[in-house]
mmCIF file of the C-alpha atoms, coordinates in Angstrom:
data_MODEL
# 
_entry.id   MODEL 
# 
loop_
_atom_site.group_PDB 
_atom_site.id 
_atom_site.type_symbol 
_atom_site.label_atom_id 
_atom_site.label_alt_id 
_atom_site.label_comp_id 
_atom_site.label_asym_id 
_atom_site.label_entity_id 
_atom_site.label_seq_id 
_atom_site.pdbx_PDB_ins_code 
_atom_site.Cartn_x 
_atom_site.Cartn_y 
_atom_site.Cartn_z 
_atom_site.occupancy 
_atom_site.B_iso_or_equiv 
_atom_site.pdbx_formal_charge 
_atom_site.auth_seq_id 
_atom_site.auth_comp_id 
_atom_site.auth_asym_id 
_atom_site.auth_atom_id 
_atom_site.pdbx_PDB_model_num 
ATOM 1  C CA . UNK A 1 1  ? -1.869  9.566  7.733   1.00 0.00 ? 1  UNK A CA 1 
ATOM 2  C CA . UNK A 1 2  ? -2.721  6.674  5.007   1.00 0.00 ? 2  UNK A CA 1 
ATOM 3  C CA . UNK A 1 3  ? -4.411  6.556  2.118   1.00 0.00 ? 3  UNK A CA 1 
ATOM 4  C CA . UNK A 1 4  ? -8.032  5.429  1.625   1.00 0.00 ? 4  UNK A CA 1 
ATOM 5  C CA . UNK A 1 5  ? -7.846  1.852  3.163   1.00 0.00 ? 5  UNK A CA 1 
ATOM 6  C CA . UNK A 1 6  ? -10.710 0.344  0.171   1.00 0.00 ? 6  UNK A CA 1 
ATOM 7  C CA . UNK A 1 7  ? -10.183 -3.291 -0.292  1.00 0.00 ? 7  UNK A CA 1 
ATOM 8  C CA . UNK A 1 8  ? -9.925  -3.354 -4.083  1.00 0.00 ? 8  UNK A CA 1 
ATOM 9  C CA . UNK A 1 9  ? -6.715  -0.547 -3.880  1.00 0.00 ? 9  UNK A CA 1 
ATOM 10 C CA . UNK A 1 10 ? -5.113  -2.635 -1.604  1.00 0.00 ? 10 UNK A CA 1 
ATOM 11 C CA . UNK A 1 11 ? -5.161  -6.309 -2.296  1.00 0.00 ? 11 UNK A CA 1 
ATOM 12 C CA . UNK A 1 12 ? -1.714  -7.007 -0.481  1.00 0.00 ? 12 UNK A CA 1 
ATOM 13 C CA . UNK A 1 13 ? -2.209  -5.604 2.748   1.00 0.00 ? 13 UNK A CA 1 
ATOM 14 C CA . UNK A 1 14 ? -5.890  -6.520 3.259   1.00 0.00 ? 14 UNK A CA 1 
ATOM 15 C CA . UNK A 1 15 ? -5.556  -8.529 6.044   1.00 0.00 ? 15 UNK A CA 1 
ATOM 16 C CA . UNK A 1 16 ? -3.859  -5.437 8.242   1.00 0.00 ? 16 UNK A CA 1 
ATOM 17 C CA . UNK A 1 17 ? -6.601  -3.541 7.418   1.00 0.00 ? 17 UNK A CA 1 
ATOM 18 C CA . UNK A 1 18 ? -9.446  -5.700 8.395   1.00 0.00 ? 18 UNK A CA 1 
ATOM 19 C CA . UNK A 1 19 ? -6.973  -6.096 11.712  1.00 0.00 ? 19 UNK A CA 1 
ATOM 20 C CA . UNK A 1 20 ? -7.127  -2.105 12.292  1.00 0.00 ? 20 UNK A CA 1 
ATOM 21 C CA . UNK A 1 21 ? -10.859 -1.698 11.400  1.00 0.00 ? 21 UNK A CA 1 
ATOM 22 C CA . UNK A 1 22 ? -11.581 -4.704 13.604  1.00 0.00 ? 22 UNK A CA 1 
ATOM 23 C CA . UNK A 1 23 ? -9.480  -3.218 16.767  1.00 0.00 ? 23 UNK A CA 1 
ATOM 24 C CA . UNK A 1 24 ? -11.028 0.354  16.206  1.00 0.00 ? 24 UNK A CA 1 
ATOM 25 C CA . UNK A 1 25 ? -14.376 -1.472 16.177  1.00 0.00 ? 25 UNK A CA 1 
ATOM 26 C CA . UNK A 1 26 ? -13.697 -3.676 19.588  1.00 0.00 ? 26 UNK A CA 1 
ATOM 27 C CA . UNK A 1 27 ? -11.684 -0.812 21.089  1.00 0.00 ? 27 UNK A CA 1 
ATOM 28 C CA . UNK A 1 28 ? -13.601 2.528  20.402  1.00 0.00 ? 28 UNK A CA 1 
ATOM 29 C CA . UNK A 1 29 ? -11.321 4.753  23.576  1.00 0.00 ? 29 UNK A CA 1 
ATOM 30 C CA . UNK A 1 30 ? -8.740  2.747  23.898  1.00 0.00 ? 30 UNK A CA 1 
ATOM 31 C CA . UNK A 1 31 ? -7.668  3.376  20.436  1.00 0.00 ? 31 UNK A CA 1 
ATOM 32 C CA . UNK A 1 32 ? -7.232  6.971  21.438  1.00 0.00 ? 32 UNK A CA 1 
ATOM 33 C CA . UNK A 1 33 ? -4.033  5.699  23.835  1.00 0.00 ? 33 UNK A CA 1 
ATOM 34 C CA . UNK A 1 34 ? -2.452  3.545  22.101  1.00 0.00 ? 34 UNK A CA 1 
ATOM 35 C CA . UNK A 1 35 ? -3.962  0.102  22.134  1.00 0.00 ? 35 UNK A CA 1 
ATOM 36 C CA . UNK A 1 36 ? -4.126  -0.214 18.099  1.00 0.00 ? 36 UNK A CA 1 
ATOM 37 C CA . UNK A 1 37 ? -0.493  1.387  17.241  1.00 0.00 ? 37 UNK A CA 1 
ATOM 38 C CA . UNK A 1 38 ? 1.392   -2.198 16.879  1.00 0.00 ? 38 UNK A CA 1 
ATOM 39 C CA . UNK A 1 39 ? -1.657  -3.072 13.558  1.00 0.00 ? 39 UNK A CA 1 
ATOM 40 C CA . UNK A 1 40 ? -1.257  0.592  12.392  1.00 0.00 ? 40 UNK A CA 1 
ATOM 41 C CA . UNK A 1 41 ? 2.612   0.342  12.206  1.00 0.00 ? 41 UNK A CA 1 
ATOM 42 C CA . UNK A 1 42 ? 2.331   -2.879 10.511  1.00 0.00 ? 42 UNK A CA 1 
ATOM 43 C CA . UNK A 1 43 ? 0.007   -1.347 8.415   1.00 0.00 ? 43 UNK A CA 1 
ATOM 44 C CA . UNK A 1 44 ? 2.497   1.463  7.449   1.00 0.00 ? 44 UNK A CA 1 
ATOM 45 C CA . UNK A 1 45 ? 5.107   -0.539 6.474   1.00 0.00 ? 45 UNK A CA 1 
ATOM 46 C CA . UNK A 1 46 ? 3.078   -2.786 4.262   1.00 0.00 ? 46 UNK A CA 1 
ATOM 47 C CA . UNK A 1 47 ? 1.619   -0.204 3.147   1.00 0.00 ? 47 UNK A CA 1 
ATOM 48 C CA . UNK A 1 48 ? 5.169   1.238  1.821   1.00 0.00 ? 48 UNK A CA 1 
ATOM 49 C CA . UNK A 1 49 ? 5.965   -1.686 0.697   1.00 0.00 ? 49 UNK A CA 1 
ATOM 50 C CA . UNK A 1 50 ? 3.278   -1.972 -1.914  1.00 0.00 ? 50 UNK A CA 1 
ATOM 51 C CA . UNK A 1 51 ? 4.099   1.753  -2.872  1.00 0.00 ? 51 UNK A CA 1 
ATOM 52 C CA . UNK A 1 52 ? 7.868   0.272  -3.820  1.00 0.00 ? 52 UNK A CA 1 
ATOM 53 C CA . UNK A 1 53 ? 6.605   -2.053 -5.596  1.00 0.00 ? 53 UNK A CA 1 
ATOM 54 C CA . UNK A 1 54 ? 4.054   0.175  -7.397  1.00 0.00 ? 54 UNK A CA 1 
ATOM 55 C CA . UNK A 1 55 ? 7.247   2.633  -8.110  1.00 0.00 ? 55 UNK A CA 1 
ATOM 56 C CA . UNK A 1 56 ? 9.613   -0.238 -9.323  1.00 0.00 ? 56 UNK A CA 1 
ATOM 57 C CA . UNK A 1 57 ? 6.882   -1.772 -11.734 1.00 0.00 ? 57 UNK A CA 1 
ATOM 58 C CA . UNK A 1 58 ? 5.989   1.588  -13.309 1.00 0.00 ? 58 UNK A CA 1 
ATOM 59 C CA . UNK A 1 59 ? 9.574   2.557  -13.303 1.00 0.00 ? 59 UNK A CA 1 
ATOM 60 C CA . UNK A 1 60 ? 10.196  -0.324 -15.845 1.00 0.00 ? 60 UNK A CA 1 
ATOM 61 C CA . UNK A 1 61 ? 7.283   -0.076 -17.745 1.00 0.00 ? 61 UNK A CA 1 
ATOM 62 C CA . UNK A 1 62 ? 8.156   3.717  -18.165 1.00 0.00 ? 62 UNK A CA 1 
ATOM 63 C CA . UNK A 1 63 ? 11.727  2.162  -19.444 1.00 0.00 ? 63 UNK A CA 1 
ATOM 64 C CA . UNK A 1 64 ? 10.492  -0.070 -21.998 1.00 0.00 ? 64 UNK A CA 1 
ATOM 65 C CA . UNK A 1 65 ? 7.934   2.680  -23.381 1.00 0.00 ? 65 UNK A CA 1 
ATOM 66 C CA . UNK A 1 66 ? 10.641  5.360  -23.624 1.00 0.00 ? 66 UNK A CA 1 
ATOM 67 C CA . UNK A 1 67 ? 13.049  2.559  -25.533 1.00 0.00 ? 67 UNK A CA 1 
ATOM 68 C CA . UNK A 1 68 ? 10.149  1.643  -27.795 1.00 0.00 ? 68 UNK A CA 1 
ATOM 69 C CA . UNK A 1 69 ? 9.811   5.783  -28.190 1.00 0.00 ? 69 UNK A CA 1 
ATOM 70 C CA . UNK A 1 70 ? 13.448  6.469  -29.023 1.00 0.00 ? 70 UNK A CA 1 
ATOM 71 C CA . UNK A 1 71 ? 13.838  3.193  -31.050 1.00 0.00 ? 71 UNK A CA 1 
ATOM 72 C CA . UNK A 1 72 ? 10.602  2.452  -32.751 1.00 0.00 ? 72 UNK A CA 1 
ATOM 73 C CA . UNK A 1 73 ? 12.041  0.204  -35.375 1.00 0.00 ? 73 UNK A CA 1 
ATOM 74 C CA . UNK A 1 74 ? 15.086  -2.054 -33.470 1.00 0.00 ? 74 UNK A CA 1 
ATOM 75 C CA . UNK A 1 75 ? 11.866  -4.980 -32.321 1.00 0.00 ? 75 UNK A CA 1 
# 
């Protein structure tokens, strides 16, 4: 299971997901065995990968708010 596939929450991986959409659209019971799996793996791990990236970014931003917290006058 994914998350809601909108285009503006995922910018990075757009192209996978018109892919998907497009081969559940051309493939409406063939999707059901199989024929789609290669676009939604693909789609999985880009999807992942934005969610590290997500992580790492607010990981540092969560860094440099807790040092601004702790040290409000050393900037």
């Amino acid at each position: 299971m994914h998350p809601s596939l909108a285009p503006h929450l995922h910018s990075e991986c757009l192209e996978v997901i018109e892919q998907l959409h497009r081969c559940h659209q051309e493939h409406p019971f063939r999707k059901f065995v199989g024929k789609c799996n290669d676009l939604k793996r693909a789609l999985n791990a880009c999807l992942k990968e934005e969610n590290l990236r997500k992580r790492r970014r607010n990981l540092e931003e969560a860094r440099k708010r807790e040092k601004a917290v702790r040290n409000p006058y050393s900037e």
